[in-house]
N, C-alpha and C positions, 0 to 999 in steps of 0.2 A: 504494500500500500504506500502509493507516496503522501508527502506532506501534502496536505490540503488548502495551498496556498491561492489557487485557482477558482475559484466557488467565490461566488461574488463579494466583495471583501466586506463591505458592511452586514454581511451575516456571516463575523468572522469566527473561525474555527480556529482553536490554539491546541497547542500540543505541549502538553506538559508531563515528564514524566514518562507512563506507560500506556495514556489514555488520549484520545481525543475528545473536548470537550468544547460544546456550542458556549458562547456569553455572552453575546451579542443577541437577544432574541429573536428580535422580529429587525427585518432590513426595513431601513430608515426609519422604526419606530422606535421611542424610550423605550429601555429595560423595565421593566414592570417590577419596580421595588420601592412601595412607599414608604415617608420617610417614618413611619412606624414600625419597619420592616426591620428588626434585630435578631442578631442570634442568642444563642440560648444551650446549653448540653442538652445532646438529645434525651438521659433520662426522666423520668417524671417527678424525682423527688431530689435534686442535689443538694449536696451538701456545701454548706458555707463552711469555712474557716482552716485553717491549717498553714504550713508553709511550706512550697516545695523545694524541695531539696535536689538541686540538678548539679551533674558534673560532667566537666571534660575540656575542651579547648574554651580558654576566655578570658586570656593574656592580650586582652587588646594594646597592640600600638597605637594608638589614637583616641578618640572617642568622636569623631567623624564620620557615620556609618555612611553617607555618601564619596568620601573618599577611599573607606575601605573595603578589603575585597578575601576577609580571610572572615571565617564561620568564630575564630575570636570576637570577634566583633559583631558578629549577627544575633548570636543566640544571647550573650549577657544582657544590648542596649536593644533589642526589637520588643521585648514586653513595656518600654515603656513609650511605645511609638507608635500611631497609625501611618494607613497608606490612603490613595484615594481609592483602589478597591483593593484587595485581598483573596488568597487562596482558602479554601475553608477548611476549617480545621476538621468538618465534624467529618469530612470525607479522606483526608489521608495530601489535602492538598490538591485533588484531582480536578477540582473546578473552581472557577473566580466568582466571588460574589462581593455585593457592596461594603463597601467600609468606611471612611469620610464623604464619599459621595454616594447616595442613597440612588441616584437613577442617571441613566447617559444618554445621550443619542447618536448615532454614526450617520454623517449627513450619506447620500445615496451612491454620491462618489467616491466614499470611503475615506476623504483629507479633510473632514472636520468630526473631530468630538466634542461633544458640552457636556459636562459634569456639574451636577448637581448636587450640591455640598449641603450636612447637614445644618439647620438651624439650632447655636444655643450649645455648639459642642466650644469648650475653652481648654486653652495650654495649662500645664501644672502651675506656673506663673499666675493664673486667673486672666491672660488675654483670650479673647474671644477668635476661633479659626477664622479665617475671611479666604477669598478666594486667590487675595495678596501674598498670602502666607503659601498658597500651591503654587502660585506663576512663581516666587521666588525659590521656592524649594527645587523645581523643575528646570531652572535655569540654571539654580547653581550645578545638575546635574549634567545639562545638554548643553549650554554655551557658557563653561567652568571659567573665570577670570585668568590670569596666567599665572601659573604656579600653584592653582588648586588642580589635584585628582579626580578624573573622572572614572573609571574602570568602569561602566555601565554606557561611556556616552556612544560608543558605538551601536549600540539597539535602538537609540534614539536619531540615527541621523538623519532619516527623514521628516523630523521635526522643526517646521520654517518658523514656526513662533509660536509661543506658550502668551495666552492673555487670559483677562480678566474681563466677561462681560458685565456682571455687574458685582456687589460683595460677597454671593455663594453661586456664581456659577464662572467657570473657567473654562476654557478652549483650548485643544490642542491642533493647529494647524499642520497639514504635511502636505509632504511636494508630492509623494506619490502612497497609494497606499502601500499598508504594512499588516498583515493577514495576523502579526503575533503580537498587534499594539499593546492589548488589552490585558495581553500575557504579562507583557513588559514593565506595562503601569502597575500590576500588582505586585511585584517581584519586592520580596520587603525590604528590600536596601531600600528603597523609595521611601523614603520615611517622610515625613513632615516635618519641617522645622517655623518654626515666628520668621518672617521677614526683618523682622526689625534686629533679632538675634543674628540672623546672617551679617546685615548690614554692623550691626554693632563689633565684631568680631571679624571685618573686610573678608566674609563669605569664606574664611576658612576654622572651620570650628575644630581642629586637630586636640589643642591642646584646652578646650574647653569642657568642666566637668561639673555637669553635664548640662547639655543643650534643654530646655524647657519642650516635653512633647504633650501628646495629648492623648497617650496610651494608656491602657488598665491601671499601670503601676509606675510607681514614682523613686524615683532614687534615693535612698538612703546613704549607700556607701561604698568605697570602692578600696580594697586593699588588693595593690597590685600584684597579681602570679599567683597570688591566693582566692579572694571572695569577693562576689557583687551584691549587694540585699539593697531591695527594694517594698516596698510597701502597698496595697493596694491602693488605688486612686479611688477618696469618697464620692468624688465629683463628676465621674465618667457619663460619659454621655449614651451610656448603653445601661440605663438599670438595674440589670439585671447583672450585667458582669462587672469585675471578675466573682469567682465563686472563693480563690484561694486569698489569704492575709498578706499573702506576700512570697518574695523568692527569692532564694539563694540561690548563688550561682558559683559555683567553686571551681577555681582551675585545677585541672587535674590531665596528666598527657593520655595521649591514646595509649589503647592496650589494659597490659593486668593489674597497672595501679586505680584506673577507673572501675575495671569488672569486679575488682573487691573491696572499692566502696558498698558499689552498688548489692553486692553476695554479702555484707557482713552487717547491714541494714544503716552505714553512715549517710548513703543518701537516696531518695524514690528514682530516679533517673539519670542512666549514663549514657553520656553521647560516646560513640567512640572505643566500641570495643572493639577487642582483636578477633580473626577469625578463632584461634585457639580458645580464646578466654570465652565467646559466644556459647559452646558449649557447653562451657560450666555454669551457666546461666539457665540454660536449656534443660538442665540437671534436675531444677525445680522447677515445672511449670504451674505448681502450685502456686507460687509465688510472685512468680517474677514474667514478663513476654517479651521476646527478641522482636527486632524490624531490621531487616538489611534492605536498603534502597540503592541504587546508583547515581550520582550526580553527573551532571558533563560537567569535565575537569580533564585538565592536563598538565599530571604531575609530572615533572622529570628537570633538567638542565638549557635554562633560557642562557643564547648565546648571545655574548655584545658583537656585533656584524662590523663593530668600528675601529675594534682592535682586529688587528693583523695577527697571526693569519688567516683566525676564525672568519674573514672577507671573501676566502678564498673556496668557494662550493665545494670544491676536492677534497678540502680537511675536515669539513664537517661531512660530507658523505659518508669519507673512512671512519670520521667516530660513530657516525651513527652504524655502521655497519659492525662494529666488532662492540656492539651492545649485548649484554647475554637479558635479555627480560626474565630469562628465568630465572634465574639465581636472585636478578630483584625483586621478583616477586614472593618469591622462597625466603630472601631474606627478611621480608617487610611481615609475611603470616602473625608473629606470633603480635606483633603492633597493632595492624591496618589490615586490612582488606584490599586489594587492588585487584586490575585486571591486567592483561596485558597492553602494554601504551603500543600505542597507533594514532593516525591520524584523526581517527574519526572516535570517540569514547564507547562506550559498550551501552551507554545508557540509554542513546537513541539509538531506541529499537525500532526507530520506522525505517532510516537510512542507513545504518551502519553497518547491521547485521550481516547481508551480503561480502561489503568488502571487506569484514574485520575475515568475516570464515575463506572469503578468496587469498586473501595474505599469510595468517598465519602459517606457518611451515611449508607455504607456497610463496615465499618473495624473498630474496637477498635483505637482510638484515631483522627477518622474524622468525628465524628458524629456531629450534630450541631443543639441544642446546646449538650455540655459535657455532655455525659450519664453520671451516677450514679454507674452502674454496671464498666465505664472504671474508674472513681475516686474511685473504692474498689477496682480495681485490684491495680491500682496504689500506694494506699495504703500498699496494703500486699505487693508486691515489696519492698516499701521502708524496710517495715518489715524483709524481706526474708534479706535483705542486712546490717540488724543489726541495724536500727532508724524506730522503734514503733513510730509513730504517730511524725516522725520528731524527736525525743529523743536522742541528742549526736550529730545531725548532725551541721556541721561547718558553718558558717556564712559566705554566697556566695557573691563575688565582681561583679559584673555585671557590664559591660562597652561599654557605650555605644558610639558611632558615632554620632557628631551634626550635624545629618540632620532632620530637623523637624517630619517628620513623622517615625524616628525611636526615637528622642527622646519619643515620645508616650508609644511604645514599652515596654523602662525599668521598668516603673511601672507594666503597665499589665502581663510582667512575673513575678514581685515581686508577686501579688496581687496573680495569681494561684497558686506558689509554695507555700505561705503561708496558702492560704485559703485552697488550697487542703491535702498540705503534711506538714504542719508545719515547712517549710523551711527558714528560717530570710536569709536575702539579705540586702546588700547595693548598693545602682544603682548610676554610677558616668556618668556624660556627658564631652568627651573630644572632643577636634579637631582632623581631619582627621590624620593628623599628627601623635599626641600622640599615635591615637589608632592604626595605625601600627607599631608606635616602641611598644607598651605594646604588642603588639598582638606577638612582633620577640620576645621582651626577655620570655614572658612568663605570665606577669604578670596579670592576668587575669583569673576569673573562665569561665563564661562567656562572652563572648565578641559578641554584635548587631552590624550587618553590614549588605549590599550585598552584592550579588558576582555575578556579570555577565561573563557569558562562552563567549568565539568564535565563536562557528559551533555549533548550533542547533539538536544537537543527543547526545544520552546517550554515546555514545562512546567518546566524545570526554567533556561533561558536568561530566559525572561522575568521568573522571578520574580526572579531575581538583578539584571539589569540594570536593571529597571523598579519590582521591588515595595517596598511601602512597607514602608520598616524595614530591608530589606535592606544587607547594609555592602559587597555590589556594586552598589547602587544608588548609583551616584556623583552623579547629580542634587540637590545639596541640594533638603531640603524636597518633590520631587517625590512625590505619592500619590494615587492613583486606586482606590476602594474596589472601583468598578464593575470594573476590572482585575483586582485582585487575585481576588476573586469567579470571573472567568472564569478564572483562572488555576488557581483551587483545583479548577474543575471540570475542565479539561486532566487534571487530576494523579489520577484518577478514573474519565475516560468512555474507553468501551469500543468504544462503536458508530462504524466510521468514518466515518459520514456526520455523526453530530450531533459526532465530533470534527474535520474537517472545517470544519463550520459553527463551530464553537466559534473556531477557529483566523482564519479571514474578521472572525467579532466583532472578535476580537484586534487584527487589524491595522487594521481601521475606528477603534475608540477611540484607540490611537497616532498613529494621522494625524491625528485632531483633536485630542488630547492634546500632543501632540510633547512628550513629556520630555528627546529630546535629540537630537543632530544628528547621526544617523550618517553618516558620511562615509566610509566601506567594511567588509569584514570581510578578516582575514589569509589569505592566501596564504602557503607556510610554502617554501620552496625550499633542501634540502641539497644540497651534493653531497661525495663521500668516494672514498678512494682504492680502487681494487679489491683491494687486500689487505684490506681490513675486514673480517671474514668471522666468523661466528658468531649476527648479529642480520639480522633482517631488516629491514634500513633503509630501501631498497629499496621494501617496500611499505608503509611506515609511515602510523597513518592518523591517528596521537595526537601532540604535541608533547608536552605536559607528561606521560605517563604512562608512558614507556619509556626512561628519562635514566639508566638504571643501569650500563649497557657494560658489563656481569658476563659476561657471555655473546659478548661481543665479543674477536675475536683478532685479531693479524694475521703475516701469512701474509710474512714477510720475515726 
């Protein structure tokens, strides 16, 4: 089945996850959601009070959720944030429904929406939302001042202006339609900020703690690499929620120091266990329920294309050819979850599938383990580019992300670029921090991270990770006209054979391109006590878009 980008765009279909789902209702008419229209747990009797107790990644760098682009930062500061619509929690994430704006319309051409903002909802500050506060929050995402981060602005670039029709209804202009808008609008980075908060703070709120939002819960405190607690908001503009007094949020790395919080009853909820440690979880299902989801992400080794002689196609083809996936994935088990990296992630499953199974142990540099025949190609490569057996080539900085399962990482690329190509490296481990200011000025050969997309299609994954200009294109310097081109047509064609073929181009120009060295995509592994009850966590199919626990109770 292809993407359903071709079906007339104001009755737009989005694809998130494992499902497609309608949210658009009726073409050219309002979404039918009055503003009395809230959610609620779908049981019939919840329970008020308690605190949850969640752990895992939430060593936030910043406190900027629109410049940030790491699940640190999503899960801690999105309970205290709305969006203008939202994934619903009571389903697993699988469909968009209203959130600050109670109803929309999609003019017939598909390049106007109006959003319809609730009346009477106010920031934790006690200012009242207006429709001022969404055109600036939405600018600072799509046209960022210079020197603020975007990681998102690429999903938006067909967005020609963001206005204000009157104080609760807002417009978003586009040059052409965009079949995944609505996807995009609800993606919870989106969060809402005060206009006046931006402008107070010259639209970069990095080091401000914490920005005034208008979600469930309210910030109490923040002790860094340790704990976030927040408090329920009395004021919320939903009633009925939240159910819970408040939430903790504890950093805790991936793998077996999370699984036995969560196994030894320190906390109801662990983001982030390992495949190993899932089982012992699994052990009780009296007590406790697993969710493995996939995310589109691509974790592995972003190149700087500015330094020499990573400039040079020939040297990054040979590294990327004498990658062994296996042994990183073998190594990463007992952490994380992965799959095998590839161009395309394993989690879209409308596109991927075909050429992930066409490639594996069918293509020069996925075989597994490392052929012999792809380390002599890779060899003469280096050769071809003027370093015989490694001979003259410069001594590579590699920089890594402390997150435990990519700390792993830095050696094991050391270990093949040497054993393979004679390549000397030095591998440094920094804080999240660091490694985005090294990653802006430059300073870096190689730089280990992830990168998780928006919307779950090449159209909207590859231009983030790969296209030029992008500020998720973490490859310095990387640009390929001929890419982008194909990517603008993804974002376009209808027919699913020539989008299909489109998609095959795709992956042909990357392999001889290689902008960067994916070395897997996420595997996302919860698990939570069976009193959790109100979300459906369970069949969850999104990480970053359902971090609000409004609708979450528990049953003790």
């Amino acid at each position: 089945m292809a993407y359903a980008r071709g079906m007339r765009v104001h009755c737009t279909r989005v694809f998130q996850g494992l499902v497609f789902v309608l949210v658009a209702m009726t073409c050219g008419i309002a979404t039918p959601a009055p503003p009395t229209a809230m959610l609620r747990a779908p049981e019939s009797a919840p329970k008020y009070g308690g605190v949850l107790r969640w752990a895992g990644l939430a060593d936030a760098p910043f406190f900027d959720l629109h410049q940030c682009d790491t699940a640190a930062c999503a899960t801690p500061m999105e309970p205290m944030y709305d969006t203008l619509l939202r994934y619903n929690p009571l389903d697993g994430g699988k469909t968009v429904v209203p959130d600050l704006a109670y109803q929309w319309e999609t003019s017939s051409d598909g390049l106007t929406y109006t959003f319809h903002l609730r009346d009477g909802v106010t920031f934790h500050d006690g200012a009242s939302l207006t429709a001022a506060d969404v055109k600036a929050s939405f600018d600072h995402i799509i046209f960022p001042p210079p020197g603020i981060l975007s990681p998102r602005k690429a999903v938006f670039d067909a967005v020609q202006e963001v206005k204000t029709v009157d104080p609760l209804t807002v417009q978003f202009i586009l040059s052409v339609p965009r079949s995944f808008f609505l996807a995009a609008i609800a993606s919870g980075w989106n969060v809402i900020y005060r206009k006046q908060t931006l402008e107070d703070n010259h639209f970069d709120l990095r080091k401000l703690k914490m920005a005034p939002g208008t979600g469930p819960f309210i910030f109490d405190s923040y002790q860094p690499g340790q704990v976030w607690k927040m408090h329920k908001n009395p004021h919320y503009w939903n009633p009925e929620l939240p159910y819970l007094d408040g939430l903790e949020m504890h950093h805790l790395p991936y793998g077996p120091a999370t699984a036995a919080a969560l196994l030894t009853g320190q906390v109801d909820y662990a983001y982030g266990l390992g495949a190993d440690t899932r089982a012992d979880v699994q052990k009780q299902p009296d007590k406790f329920t697993t969710a493995t989801y996939g995310i589109p992400s691509a974790l592995g080794g972003y190149l700087n294309l500015t330094h020499k002689p990573l400039d040079d196609v020939r040297v990054r083809q040979a590294m990327n050819l004498v990658l062994d996936r296996c042994v990183i994935k073998k190594n990463t088990a007992t952490i994380r979850e992965i799959h095998y990296g590839m161009w395309m992630p394993s989690s879209d499953v409308v596109h991927a599938q075909a050429y992930r199974e066409a490639t594996w142990n069918h293509a020069p540099g996925y075989y597994c383990p490392t052929r012999a025949e792809d380390i002599a190609q890779a060899k003469s490569l280096l050769s071809q580019a003027g370093y015989p057996n490694g001979k003259g080539f410069p001594k590579l900085d590699i920089m890594v992300r402390n997150l435990n399962f990519l700390v792993a990482w830095g050696p094991l690329l050391q270990a093949f670029l040497k054993q393979h190509l004679t390549i000397d490296s030095s591998v440094r481990t920094v804080e999240t921090a660091v490694w985005v200011d090294d990653w802006t000025k430059g300073n870096y050969d190689i730089g280990i991270n992830g990168n998780p997309a928006t919307v779950n299609t090449p159209a909207e994954y590859w231009k983030k990770w790969y296209g030029t200009g992008s500020s998720g294109n973490w490859n310095k310097g990387a640009s390929n006209p001929q890419f982008d081109a194909l990517v603008d047509q993804l974002r376009t064609e209808t027919d699913p054979q020539k989008l299909n073929d489109l998609i095959q181009q795709g992956t042909r120009i990357l392999d001889a391109w290689v902008p960067a060295l994916v070395f897997g995509d996420a595997v996302i592994i919860d698990g939570f006590t069976n009193r959790l009850k109100g979300c459906d966590r369970k069949n969850r199919v999104t990480l970053f878009d359902d971090n609000r626990f409004d609708t979450c109770w528990l049953d003790k």
